[in-house]
Every structure is written in C-alpha cells, then in structure tokens.
N, C-alpha and C positions, 0 to 999 in steps of 0.2 A: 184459597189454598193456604191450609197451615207452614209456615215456614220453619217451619222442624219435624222431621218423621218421628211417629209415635214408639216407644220405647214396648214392647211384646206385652208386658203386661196393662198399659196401657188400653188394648185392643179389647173392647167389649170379647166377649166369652161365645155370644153367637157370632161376630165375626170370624169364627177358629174354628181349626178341625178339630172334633173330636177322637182320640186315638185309642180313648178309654177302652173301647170295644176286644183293642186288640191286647193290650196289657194296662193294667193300673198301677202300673210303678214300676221302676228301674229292678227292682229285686225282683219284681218275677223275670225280668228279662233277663238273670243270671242264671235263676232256678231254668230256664229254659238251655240255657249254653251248657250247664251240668246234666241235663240230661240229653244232649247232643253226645257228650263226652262218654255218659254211659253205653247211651248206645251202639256207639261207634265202635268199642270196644266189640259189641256183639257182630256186628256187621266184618272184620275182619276175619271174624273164625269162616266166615263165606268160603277165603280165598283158598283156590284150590279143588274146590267142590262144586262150581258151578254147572258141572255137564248132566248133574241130575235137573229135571225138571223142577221137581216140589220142591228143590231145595235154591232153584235159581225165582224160582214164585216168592218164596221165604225173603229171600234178600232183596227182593225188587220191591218189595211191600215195606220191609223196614226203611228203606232208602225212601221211596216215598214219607214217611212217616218222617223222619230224618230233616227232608228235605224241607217240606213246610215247616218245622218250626226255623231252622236255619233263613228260610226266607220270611218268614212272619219279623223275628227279632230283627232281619239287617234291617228290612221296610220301617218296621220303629223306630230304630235308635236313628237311621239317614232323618227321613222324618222330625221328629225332635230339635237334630242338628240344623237342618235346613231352616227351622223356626227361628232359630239365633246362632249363627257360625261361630259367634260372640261367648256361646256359653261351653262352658269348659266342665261342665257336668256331662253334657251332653258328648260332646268330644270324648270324653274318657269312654262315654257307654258303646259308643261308636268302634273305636276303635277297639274295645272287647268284643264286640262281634264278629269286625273284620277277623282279629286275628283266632278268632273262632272257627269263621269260615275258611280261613287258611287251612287251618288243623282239622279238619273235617273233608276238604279237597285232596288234600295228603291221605287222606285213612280211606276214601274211598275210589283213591285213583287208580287202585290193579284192577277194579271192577269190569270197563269198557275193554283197556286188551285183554281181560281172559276170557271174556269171552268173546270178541275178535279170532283168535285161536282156534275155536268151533266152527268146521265146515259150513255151509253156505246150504248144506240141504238141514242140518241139526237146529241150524237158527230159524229155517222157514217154518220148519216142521211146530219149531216152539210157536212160532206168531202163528200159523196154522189152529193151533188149541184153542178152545173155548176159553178154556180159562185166562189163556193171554189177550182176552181181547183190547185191555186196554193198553197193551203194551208192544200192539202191532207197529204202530209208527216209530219210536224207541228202538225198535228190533231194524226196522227197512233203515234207519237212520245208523246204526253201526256197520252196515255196510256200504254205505254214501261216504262216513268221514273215513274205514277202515286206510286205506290210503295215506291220510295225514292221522294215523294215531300212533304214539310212540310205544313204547317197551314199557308195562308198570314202574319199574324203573326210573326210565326218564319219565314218565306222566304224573310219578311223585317227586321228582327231584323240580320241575317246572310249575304243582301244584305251588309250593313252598316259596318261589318269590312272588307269589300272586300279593301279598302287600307290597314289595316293593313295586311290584308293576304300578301298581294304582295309586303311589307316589305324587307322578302330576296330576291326576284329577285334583286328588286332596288339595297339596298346594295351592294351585288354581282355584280352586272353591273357597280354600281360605282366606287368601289372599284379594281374590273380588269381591268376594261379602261382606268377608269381616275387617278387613285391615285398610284397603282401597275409602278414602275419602276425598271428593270433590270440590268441598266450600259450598260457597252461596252466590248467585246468579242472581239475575235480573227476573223478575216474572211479567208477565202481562197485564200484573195492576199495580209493579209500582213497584213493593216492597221484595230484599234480593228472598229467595227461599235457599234452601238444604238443596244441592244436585244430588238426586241420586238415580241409580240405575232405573226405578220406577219412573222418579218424573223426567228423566230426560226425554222418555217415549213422548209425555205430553210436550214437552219444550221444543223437541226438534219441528213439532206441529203449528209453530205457533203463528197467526199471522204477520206477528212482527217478526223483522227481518233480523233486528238487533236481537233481540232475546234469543233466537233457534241459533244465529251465530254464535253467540258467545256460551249458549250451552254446550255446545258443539267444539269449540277450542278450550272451555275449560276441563271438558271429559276427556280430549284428549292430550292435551297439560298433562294429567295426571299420570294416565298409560304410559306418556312418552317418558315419564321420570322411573317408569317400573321394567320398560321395553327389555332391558336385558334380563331381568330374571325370569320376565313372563316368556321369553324367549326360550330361554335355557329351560321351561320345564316343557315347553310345547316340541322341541328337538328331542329330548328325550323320550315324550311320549312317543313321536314317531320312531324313534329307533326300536324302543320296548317294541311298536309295533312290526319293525320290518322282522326284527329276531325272532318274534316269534313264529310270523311266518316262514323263516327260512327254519327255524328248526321243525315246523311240519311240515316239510316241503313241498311247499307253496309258491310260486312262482314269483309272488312279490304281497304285500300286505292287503291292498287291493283287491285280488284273488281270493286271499283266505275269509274278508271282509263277506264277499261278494258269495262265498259260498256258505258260511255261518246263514244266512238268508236263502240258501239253495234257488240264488241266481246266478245267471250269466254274467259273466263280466262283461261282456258285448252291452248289458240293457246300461249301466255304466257310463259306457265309452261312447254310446251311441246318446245319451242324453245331452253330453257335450257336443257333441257332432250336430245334433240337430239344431240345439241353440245357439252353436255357432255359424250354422247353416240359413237362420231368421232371424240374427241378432238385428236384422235392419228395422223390425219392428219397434224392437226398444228405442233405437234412435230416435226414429219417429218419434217415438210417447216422449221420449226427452224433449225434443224440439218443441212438439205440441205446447208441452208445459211451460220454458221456456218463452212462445208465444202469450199465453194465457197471463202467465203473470208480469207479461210487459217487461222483463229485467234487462238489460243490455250483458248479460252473462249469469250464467247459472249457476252456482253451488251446491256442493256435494250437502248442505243444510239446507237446501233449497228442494229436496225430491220427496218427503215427506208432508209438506205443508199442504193440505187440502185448496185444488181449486176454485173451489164454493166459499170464498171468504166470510160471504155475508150469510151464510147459516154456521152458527159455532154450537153445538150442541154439549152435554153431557149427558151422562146415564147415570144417576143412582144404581147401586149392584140390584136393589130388589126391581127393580124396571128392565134391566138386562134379564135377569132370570126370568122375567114372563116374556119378554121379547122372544129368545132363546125356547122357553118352550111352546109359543106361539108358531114358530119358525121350523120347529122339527115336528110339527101335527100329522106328515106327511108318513112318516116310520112306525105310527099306530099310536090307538090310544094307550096300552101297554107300557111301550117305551117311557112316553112323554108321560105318565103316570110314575112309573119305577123311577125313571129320572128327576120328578119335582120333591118325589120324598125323601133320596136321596140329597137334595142340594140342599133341604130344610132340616136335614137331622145331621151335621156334622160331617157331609164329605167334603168341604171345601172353607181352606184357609183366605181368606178376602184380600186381605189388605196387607200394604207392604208396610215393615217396621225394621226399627234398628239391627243390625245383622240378619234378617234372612233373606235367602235364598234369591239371587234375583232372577226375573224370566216366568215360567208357567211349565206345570206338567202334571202328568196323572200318574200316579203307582198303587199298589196295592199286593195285596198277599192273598192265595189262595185259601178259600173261610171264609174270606171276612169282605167285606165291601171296598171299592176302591174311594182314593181320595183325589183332593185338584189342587195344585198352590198355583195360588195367582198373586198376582202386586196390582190390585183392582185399584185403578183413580180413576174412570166414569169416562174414556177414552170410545171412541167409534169401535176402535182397536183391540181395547178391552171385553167389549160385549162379544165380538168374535173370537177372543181368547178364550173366553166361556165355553162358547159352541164346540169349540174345535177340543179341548180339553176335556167337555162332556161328551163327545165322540168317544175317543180314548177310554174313559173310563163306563161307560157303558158297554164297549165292548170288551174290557175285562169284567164286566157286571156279567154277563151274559153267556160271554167263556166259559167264565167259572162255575154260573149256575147249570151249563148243559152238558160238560165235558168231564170226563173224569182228570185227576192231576196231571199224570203226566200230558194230558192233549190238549191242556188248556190253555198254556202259552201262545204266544205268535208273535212273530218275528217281525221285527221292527218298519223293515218294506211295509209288508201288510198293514202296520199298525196305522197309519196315516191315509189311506183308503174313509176309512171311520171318522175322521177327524175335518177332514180337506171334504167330505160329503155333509159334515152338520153346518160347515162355514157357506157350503154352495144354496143350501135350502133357503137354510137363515136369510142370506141375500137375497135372493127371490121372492121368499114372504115376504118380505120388509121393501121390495120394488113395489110387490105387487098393492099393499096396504095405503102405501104414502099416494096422497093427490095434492101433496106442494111439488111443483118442480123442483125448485131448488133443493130440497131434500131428497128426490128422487136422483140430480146431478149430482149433489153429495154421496150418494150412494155409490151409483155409477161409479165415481173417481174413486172410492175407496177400494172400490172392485179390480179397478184397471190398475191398482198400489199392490193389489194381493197378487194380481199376475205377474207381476216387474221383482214382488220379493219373494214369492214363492218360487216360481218356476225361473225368470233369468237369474236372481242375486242367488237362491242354493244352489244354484247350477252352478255360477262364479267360485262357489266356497267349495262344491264338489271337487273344480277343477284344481282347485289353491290346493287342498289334500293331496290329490293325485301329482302335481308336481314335486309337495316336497319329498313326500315319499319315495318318489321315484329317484329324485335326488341323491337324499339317503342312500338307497338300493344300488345307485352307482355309483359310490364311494365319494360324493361332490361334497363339501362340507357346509351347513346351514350355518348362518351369522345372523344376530336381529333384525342388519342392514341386508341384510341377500332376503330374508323374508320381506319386508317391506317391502324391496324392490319388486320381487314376486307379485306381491298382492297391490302393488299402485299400477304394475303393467295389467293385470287384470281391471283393475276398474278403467285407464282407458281406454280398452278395449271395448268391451261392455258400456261402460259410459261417455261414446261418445257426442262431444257436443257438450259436456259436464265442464266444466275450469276446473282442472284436475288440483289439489293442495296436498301440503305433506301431511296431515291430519289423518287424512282415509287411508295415507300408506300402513298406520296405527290402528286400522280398525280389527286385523286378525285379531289382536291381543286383548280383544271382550270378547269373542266369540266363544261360549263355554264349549259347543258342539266339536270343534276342531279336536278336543280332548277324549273326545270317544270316534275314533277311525269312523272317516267314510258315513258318519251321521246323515251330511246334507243330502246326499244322493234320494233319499227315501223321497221326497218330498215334490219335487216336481211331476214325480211319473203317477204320485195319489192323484 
C-alpha cells in the first residue's frame, strides 16, 4: 500500500470516467445554461394559457426539452466536482449551474398550480388523450401533491432559496473532501500511510488490533476538532428541512420525506418497530463475535474485522469486475453483456485520489449512459460496492432505454431493491463456486456484516433522523453535545454487549446521508 493517495492526474486515464460523451469542455456547459435561459423565456409566455390542450402539449414538451439539458449540465459539472472538491474550476462551473437551476425553478414554478386550478374531470380527460400518453403519471401525480402545493406565488418565492437550502450539503462536501485531513497511521506492514476516508474502510478491517484502533481514534481526533461546525450545518439542514415541510403542510418532515416516494409513514415507523422488536438477534451476532475473537471486551473497532483471520484476501478491480459479472449470470445474458461494455468504456471512476468524493454512487442523465464513483482498494467490501453500484446504474440504463422522460426516474425507496439484489446474487455465486472452507466462512461473515449494517446500523441512522427532527419540530433545541448524546444512547442500545467510547458518540458527523432527509430508511426494506 502506497503511503500517499495519488494526486487525479496521477490516475491512469482508463482508471476514470469518461464524461466526454456528455460535454467536451466547460464552454459548452455554458452554451447549454444560455440556452436554458432562452428558453425559459419561451416557456413563461405559457402562463395563463394552460387550459387549452395543444397549447398545454406545447409547454409540457418544451419543459421536457428544458429539463434534460438542465439535468445533463448539473450531472456534469457535480461530476467533475466530485473528481476533486480541491478544484476551484470545477466549483465555479458547479456553482453556475446550481444558480441556473435556481433561475429556471423560479421561471417554471406557476406551471404545477395553474394547472392545479383545472377541475379533476379537465386533467383526467387530458391524461385520457393519446396524445398524453406519456404524461399520464405527471398528470395522476398533480393530484397526489395538490394538497401540499402552494400559490405560484409562493412556489416562486420558495423556488429562489433553493441554493440557500443546499447550503449544508455543499459545506459538508466541502469540508469532508476537501479540507478534512487525518495524518498517517500505522499499517499492517510497518510503514505509517495517508488516512483517508478510502483506507480507513480497509484499516478498521485490519487483523491487528493496534492499527484498526488507532485508525479509529485518529478519524475521530479529527471530527471531534470540526464537531461544532459540522454540527451547526447538519441543525440547519434539518431545520431547512422541517420548514419546508410546515410551509407545505405537512405534518412534520418525515411525512413530506415519506410522501415525495409515495409511501406510508407507517412502512417508516414500523421498520424501527420491528428492529427494535429483534434487536436480540444483534446482540447475539455481537456476543458471537466477541467469542470468536477471544477478546475479554469488545470495541466499537472491533465489529468490522473479519472472523476468518487466516484468509486475508484482495481483489484487483479487473478480478472484481468478472467476479461481479460472473455473479449476476442469473439477470440474462443481455444485462451481463450491456453491463461489461459499459464498465470497459468509461462508466466507472476506480480509484480514490486527492480531493474526491468519498463513498460510492451511481448517477447519470437522461441520453446518455450512467456512471459509478467508487474509492476501489481491492476490499471483500469493495467488490460488493461494484455490484450494488452496478445495480443502480443498470437500472437507470434501462429506465432510460424503455421509458419515455418524464417515466423514467424512480424514487429513491425503489432505487435500492436493484442494488441490495446484485449484492444477494453475487453472494450466492461466489458460496456456491468456492470449495475452500475457509473462504466459504469468509464469505459467510461478510454476509452476516451486510445484515448488521444494512438492515440494523440504517435502521439506527433512520431512527437518529427521526429524533432530531422531531426535536426540531417541537421547539427542543439541538447542540453538538445533545446530538452526540442522541447517537451514543442509540449505539447502546443497538450495541449491546459493545464497551461503548466517546468516539462513536462522533460517528453522525461522517455520515454524508444524514444531509439529505430520511436517506437511511430506503435500505433495510431493499
């Protein structure tokens, strides 16, 4: 292991996305935001005129049109940014789009209440037509939010702090990416390396006790030096959040989370219910391990180290990718086809380097193929961040190639169904292939790791959400130390049997998901 992360240009050329496809330079990215602008101008002379058909067709097509480049350029210039948080080219290009899309959510927000406005038999009669056929779910969906839609008015006055709103993502992203530095740790052959958000994943694994330790207290050294401003932006995101849903009125943030995904709050409340209704299972798994590794106490650096000591494996990324498509044979020769040419021509950034992005995720634009960032270092963990990443992004492959625009989205819940299915396969090939045991036990425990931080720990981070929120909601006021305290009475709870430390009370303050409401929830019920 190199003990320095590679600097972006350093990264071989095929280990990067390719973005080419979607713009070849920054200047078309502007030529695109002028012709938003022009647009947009056209799209206002609408207002007013909607209750004719051909002229409500007229505007639903420019808007379309509209739309995709607006979503084309934000995916790029994010993209870019996420390569190096570090680069302040990037950041400017970034921030010309946001405030583009601001100016564009403004110029098109009388659109939804005027036609709100139009009776309930006028709108059926529309989706009724041939010609709307793509525009049938759009149409049933303005009578779902009608309820929480405001006056064009206020839907334009509320479009226009949409950059303030998006304040603490930013910070947060900037701030952990790019400004957030750990030092140098101990490794497992000796010499200290670079901590970074990438290798801590392999370091908390490590079979020494010492090294996963002090990777572990120096990551959160660092947080606990940032605690109050990471604090103060994760308060305000949830305020951003409860106001907005009291000003659509919305029973609480929650609610309005829960309905953007046209679910029950109940599937929610009830996820908590139930894992707090089996949390004795965890205990167990804790004890178990606990046993296995002989310790006389357990540490909160102690739940990730693989029980299979004596198989330590890695994966080169091109050994992962046939692994991966070896593992999803079962989805059709198609898929696993569409998918290998995909991972070979530019949809997937590999490797973590100086400023980007830390974590994994899929995005893309409608047109153009999706992409995957990962921070690959040849982890059990990493090969599964593949699968589950190429879930995602296959199913926006596929969205996209069968649906027309507006139907081609899908809602976050759903999105992880795709994801949490390529992670279950993969496993199963990969039992079924192996005849070393011990690599078969190895497997096993990595399986019984995905259950403990999939389904209990996002359960844990659902329920951290919905406290402080509710908080919020009842006038109680949030401090860095009241969060902490929150999220340390939650890990004893959940982990008991753990030697609880004040380390983990620090662990909300990595969690990028906390910064978009109600994230965690999706994930257990996949």
């Amino acid at each position: 292991m190199n003990s320095n992360i590679k600097n972006r240009d350093e990264i071989e050329e095929q280990s990067k996305w390719n973005l080419n496809s979607m713009y070849q330079s920054s200047e078309e990215v502007l030529k695109d935001l002028a012709l938003v602008k022009e647009l947009l101008e056209k799209f206002t002379g609408y207002q007013g005129k909607l209750t004719n058909q051909d002229t409500l067709l007229e505007a639903l097509l420019l808007q379309d049109r509209m739309d995709q480049i607006v979503e084309k350029s934000y995916s790029y210039s994010h993209m870019k940014l996420d390569e190096d948080n570090t680069n302040t080219k990037s950041l400017a290009l970034f921030d010309q789009v946001r405030s583009l899309y601001i100016l564009y959510s403004e110029g098109t927000s009388f659109f939804i209440p005027e036609l709100m406005k139009l009776d309930l038999a006028t709108l059926q009669g529309f989706a009724d037509d041939a010609k709307f056929k793509d525009y049938r779910h759009f149409i049933q969906e303005i009578s779902r939010n009608k309820e929480h839609t405001l006056s064009d008015i206020e839907e334009k006055l509320l479009s226009s702090f949409g950059e303030l709103a998006g304040a603490p993502k930013s910070i947060f992203q900037t701030l952990n990416n790019a400004d957030l530095k750990f030092g140098e740790v101990p490794s497992e052959e000796g010499p200290p390396i670079e901590l970074t958000h990438g290798r801590y994943q392999s370091l908390i694994q490590s079979n020494s006790r010492e090294v996963r330790k002090t990777a572990y207290n120096e990551l959160y050294r660092v947080y606990k030096d940032f605690k109050n401003t990471i604090a103060q932006t994760y308060i305000n995101s949830v305020k951003k959040d409860c106001l907005y849903a009291r000003l659509r009125k919305f029973s609480g943030a929650l609610a309005a989370s829960t309905h953007s995904d046209n679910v029950d709050v109940a599937v929610y409340n009830n996820l908590i219910t139930t894992v707090h209704n089996n949390i004795g299972l965890l205990h167990e798994y804790v004890n178990f391990r606990k046993q296995v590794m002989d310790l006389p106490e357990l540490r909160m650096y102690d739940l990730y180290v693989p029980l299979v000591t004596e198989l330590k494996k890695t994966y080169p990324y091109q050994e992962a990718v046939t692994l991966v498509l070896q593992g999803l044979q079962k989805l059709g020769n198609q898929y696993v086809s569409d998918l290998q040419q995909g991972l070979a021509n530019g949809w997937v950034d590999i490797y973590e380097s100086k400023g980007k992005t830390s974590g994994a995720y899929s995005t893309g634009a409608y047109g153009y193929h999706p992409y995957i960032l990962l921070n690959y270092h040849g982890t059990l963990n990493d090969v599964f961040t593949l699968a589950h990443e190429a879930g995602h992004a296959m199913h926006t492959f596929y969205s996209h190639k069968n649906q027309p625009y507006r139907n081609a989205s899908y809602t976050i819940f759903v999105a992880e169904v795709a994801s949490t299915l390529n992670e279950s396969l993969l496993m199963h090939a990969l039992l079924d292939k192996t005849t070393d045991e011990k690599e078969k036990l190895y497997l096993l425990n990595y399986n019984l790791e995905q259950v403990r931080t999939t389904v209990f720990r996002q359960t844990m981070f659902a329920e951290f959400e919905k406290i402080t929120h509710e908080k919020v909601e009842q006038g109680i006021s949030l401090t860095p130390d009241a969060l902490s305290e929150i999220y340390y009475d939650l890990n004893k709870f959940y982990y008991q049997g753990v030697q609880m430390d004040d380390q983990i009370s620090l662990e909300w303050t990595r969690i990028p998901h906390f910064i978009t409401p109600f994230m965690s929830t999706n994930m257990p019920p996949a």
